[in-house]
ZAMARGU-4260 file (C-alpha; in steps of 0.2 Angstrom, whole numbers, plus 5000, padded with zeros to 4 digits):
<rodrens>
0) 5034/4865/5129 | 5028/4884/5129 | 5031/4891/5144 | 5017/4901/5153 | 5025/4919/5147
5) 5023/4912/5130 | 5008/4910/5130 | 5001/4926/5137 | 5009/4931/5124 | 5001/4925/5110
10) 4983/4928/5117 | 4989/4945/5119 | 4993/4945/5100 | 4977/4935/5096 | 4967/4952/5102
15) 4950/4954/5110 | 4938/4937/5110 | 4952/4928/5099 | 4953/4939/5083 | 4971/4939/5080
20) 4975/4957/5075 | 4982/4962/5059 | 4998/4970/5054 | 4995/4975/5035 | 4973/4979/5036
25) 4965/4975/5022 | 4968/4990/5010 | 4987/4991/5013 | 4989/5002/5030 | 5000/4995/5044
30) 4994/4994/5061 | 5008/4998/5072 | 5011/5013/5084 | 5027/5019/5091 | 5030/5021/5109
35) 5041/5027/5121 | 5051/5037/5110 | 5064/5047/5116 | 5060/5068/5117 | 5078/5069/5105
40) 5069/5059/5091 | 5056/5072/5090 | 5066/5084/5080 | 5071/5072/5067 | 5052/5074/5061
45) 5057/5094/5060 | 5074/5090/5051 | 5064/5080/5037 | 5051/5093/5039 | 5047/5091/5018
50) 5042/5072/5021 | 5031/5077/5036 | 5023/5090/5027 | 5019/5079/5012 | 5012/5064/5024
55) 5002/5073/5037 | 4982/5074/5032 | 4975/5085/5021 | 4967/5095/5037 | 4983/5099/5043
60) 4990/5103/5025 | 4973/5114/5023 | 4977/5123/5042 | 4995/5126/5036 | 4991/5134/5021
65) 4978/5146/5029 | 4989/5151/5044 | 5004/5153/5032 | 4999/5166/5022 | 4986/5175/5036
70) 5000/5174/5049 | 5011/5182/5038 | 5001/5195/5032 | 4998/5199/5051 | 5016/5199/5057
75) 5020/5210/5043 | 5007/5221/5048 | 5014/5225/5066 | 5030/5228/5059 | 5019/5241/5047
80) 5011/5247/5060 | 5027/5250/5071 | 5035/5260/5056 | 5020/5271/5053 | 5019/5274/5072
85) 5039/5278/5074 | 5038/5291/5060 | 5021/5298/5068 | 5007/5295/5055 | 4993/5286/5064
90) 4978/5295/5069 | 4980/5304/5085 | 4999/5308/5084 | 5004/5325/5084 | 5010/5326/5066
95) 5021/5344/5061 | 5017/5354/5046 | 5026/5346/5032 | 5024/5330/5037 | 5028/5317/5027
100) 5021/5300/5029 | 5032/5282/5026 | 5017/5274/5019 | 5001/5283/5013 | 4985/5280/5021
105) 4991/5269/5033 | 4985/5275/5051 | 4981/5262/5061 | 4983/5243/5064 | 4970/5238/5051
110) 4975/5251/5038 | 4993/5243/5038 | 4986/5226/5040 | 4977/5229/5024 | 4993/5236/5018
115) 5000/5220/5019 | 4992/5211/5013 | 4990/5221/4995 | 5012/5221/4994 | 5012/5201/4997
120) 4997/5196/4986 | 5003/5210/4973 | 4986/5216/4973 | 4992/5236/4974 | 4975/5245/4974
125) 4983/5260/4972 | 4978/5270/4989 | 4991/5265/5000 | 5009/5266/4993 | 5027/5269/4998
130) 5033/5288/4998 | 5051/5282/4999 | 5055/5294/5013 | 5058/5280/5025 | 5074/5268/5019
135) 5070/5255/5030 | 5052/5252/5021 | 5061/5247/5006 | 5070/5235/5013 | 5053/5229/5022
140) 5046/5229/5009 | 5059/5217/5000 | 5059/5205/5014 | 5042/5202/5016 | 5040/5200/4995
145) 5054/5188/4996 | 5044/5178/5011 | 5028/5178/5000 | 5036/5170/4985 | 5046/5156/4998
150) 5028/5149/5005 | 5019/5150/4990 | 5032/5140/4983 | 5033/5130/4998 | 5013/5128/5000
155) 5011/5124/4981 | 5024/5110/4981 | 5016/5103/4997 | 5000/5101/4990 | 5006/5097/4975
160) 5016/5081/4979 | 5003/5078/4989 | 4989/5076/4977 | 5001/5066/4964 | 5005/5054/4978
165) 5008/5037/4973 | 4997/5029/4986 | 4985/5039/4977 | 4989/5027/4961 | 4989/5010/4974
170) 4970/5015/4974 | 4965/5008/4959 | 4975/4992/4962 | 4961/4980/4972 | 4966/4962/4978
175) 4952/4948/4979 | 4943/4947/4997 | 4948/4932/4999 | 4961/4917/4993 | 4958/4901/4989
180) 4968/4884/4988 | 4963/4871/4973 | 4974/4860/4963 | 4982/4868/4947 | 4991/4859/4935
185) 4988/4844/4948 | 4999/4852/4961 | 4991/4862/4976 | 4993/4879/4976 | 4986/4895/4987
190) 4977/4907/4974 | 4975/4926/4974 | 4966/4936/4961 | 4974/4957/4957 | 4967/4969/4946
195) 4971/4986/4940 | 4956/4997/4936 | 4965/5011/4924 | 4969/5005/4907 | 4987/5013/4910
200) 4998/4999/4914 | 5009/4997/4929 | 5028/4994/4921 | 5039/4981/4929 | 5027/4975/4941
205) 5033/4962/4954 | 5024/4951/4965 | 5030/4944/4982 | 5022/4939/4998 | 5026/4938/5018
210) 5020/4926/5029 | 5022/4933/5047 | 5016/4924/5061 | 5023/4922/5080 | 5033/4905/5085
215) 5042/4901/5098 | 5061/4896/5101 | 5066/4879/5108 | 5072/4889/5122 | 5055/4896/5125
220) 5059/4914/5118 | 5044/4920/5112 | 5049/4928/5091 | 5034/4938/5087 | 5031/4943/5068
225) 5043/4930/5062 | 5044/4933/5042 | 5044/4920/5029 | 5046/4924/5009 | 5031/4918/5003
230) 5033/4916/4980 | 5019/4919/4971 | 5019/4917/4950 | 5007/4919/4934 | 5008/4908/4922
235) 5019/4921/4912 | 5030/4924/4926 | 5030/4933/4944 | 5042/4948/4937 | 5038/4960/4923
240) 5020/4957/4921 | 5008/4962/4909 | 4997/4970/4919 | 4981/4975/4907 | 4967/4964/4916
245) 4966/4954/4931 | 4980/4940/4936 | 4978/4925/4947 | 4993/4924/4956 | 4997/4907/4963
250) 5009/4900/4976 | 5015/4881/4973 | 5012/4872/4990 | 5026/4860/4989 | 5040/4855/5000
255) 5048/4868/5002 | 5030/4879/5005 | 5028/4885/5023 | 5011/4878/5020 | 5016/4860/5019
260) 5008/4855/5036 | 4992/4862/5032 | 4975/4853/5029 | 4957/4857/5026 | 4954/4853/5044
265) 4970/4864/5053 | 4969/4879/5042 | 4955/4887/5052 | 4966/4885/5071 | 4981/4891/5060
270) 4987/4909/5069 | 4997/4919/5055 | 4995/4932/5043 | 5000/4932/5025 | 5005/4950/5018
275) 5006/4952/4999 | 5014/4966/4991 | 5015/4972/4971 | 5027/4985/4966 | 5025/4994/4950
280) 5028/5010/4940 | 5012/5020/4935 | 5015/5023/4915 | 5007/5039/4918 | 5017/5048/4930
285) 5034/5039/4933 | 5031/5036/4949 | 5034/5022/4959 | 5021/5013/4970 | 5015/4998/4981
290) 5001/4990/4982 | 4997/4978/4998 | 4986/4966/5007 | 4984/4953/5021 | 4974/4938/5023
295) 4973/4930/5040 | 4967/4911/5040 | 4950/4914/5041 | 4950/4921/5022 | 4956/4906/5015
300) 4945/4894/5006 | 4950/4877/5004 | 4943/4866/4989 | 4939/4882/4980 | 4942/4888/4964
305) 4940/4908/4958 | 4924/4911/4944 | 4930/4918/4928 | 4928/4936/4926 | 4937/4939/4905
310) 4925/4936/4891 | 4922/4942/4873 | 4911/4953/4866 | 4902/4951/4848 | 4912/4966/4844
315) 4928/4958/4848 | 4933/4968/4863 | 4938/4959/4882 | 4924/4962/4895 | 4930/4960/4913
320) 4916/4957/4924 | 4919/4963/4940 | 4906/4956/4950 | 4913/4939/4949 | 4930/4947/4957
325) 4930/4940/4972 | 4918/4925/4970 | 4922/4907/4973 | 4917/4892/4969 | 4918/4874/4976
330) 4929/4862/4965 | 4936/4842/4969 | 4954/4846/4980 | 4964/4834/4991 | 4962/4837/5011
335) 4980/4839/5011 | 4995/4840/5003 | 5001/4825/5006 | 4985/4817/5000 | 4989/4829/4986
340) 5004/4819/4980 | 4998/4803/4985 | 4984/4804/4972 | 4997/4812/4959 | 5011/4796/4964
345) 4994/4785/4959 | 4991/4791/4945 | 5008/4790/4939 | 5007/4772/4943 | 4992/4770/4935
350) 4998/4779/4920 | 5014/4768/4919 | 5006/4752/4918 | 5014/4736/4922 | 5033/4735/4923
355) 5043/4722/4917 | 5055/4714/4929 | 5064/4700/4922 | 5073/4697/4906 | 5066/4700/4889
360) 5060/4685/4879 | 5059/4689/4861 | 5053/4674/4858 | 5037/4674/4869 | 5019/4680/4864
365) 5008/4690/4876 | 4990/4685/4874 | 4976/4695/4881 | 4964/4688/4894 | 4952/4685/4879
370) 4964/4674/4871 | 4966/4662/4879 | 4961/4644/4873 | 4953/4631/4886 | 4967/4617/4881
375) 4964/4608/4899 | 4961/4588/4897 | 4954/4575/4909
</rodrens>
């Protein structure tokens, strides 16, 4: 019996007019926010500041990289600007005769701004220079060389890492809209259809699957996102796959198959979601990725079967027709599973023939019904 708790609960999970709301979304992003996080855990981010660099969007990255450089060109210039005006060379100071200058034609803020700018790009125009009669100037003007070199290092990589992503590789990976449920092989299985669009393969790709839903306890505790491994196969194999053109995946629903209970009729009110992931290694690059995707109930077709999409051409090559992708049609398959292996149990019956249950005569002759001889007398 759910208890009233319970069930708020699971219309709160359900979402607005009974749309139960996704964890995985449909091209491989979580939904999920954090809250209530305490002020301490802030700084973690800071600590791992590479990782939050690389993840945040490319606005930020593009703000970064324009505030980098221009706000250290500036700070550089007020300390410029404070060595030109403690040696008295800007405009208005009373200079002696004889006066030498720390920096030449530096006079004012935007003159040593300009300055800066020229010794951290290495652009050296020639009309501003040191005259090496300050010391500390030259080790300014180490320092600031130093920091030019550490962010455009630092901005290079960022943007670097972040345009060889591997999420950028999980693009070209596309799932089928939807998944179906037909018989294969005369057992019922739940098919998905994956396809890589580059001609680079994806080494050591494996294929798994999640099936999260809420359920409750027997002692009315309320388990939300309870995960169930979900195996899904090709007919080569679920590890190691061959991945050049598209792949059916297919999940045996058997015994042992969490969809067991299901039927044509009850998969519709079914409230879960199932997540289904593919890791592989891009040939090109080296680099790991994942590719993911959730289907909710509602995308599941029952007594559907997936249109082929792999033909040959005159010229002997394979064409992959993409516009069948994702496009089903309607094929003969049991209401349930149990109807499933009913009709599977009578066809073996069927298959078996009679069966003999006494002892064998070698000495009797089996006639056919058409053999028989009308022998009856009055």
């Amino acid at each position: 019996m759910v208890s009233g708790r319970s069930s708020r609960m699971l219309r709160l999970l359900q979402g607005p007019r009974g749309c139960r709301s996704r964890l995985v979304t449909k091209d491989g992003r979580c939904n999920i926010e954090f809250g209530n996080i305490q002020y301490g855990s802030h700084f973690a981010y800071l600590a791992d500041f590479w990782t939050t660099f690389v993840e945040i969007r490319w606005r930020f990255v593009l703000l970064l990289f324009v505030a980098s450089f221009t706000g250290s060109w500036f700070i550089f210039s007020l300390l410029w600007y404070w060595v030109a005006k403690s040696n008295g060379d800007l405009t208005g100071q009373n200079r002696t005769e004889g006066h030498v200058r720390c920096v030449d034609n530096v006079s004012g803020l935007t003159t040593a701004f300009l300055y800066s700018l020229e010794t951290q790009t290495t652009i050296g125009y020639g009309g501003r220079a040191l005259t090496g009669h300050c010391a500390g100037t030259v080790a300014l003007i180490v320092v600031q060389s130093l920091v030019g070199v550490f962010i455009n290092c630092f901005m290079c990589g960022v943007v670097l890492a972040k345009i060889s992503s591997p999420r950028k590789r999980a693009k070209t990976v596309t799932f089928s809209g939807t998944a179906v449920v037909c018989l294969k092989e005369g057992s019922l299985c739940l098919l998905i259809r994956v396809a890589n669009l580059r001609k680079t393969l994806l080494i050591g790709s494996q294929i798994y699957g999640k099936l999260l839903k809420t359920s409750v306890a027997p002692d009315g505790e309320t388990v939300i996102l309870d995960q169930v491994d979900i195996d899904f196969t090709v007919d080569a194999g679920k590890d190691h796959l061959f991945f050049v053109c598209p792949l059916t995946l297919y999940h045996v629903i058997d015994r042992s198959s969490p969809f067991y209970e299901l039927s044509a009729d009850t998969l519709p009110q079914q409230d879960f979601e199932l997540v289904v992931f593919l890791d592989g290694t891009a040939e090109s690059t080296g680099s790991s990725c994942q590719v993911r995707t959730s289907y909710i109930p509602q995308e599941i077709q029952w007594g559907y079967s997936f249109l082929p999409i792999i033909s040959r051409t005159k010229a002997g090559r394979y064409r992959v027709d993409f516009s069948n992708f994702s496009k089903s049609v309607r094929v003969a398959t049991p209401h349930c599973v149990r109807c499933s292996e009913a009709d599977a149990d009578q066809r073996n019956h069927n298959s078996r023939g009679r069966q003999k249950t006494g002892i064998d005569n070698l000495g009797f002759q089996v006639n056919e019904p058409g053999d028989f001889v009308d022998v009856t007398r009055m």
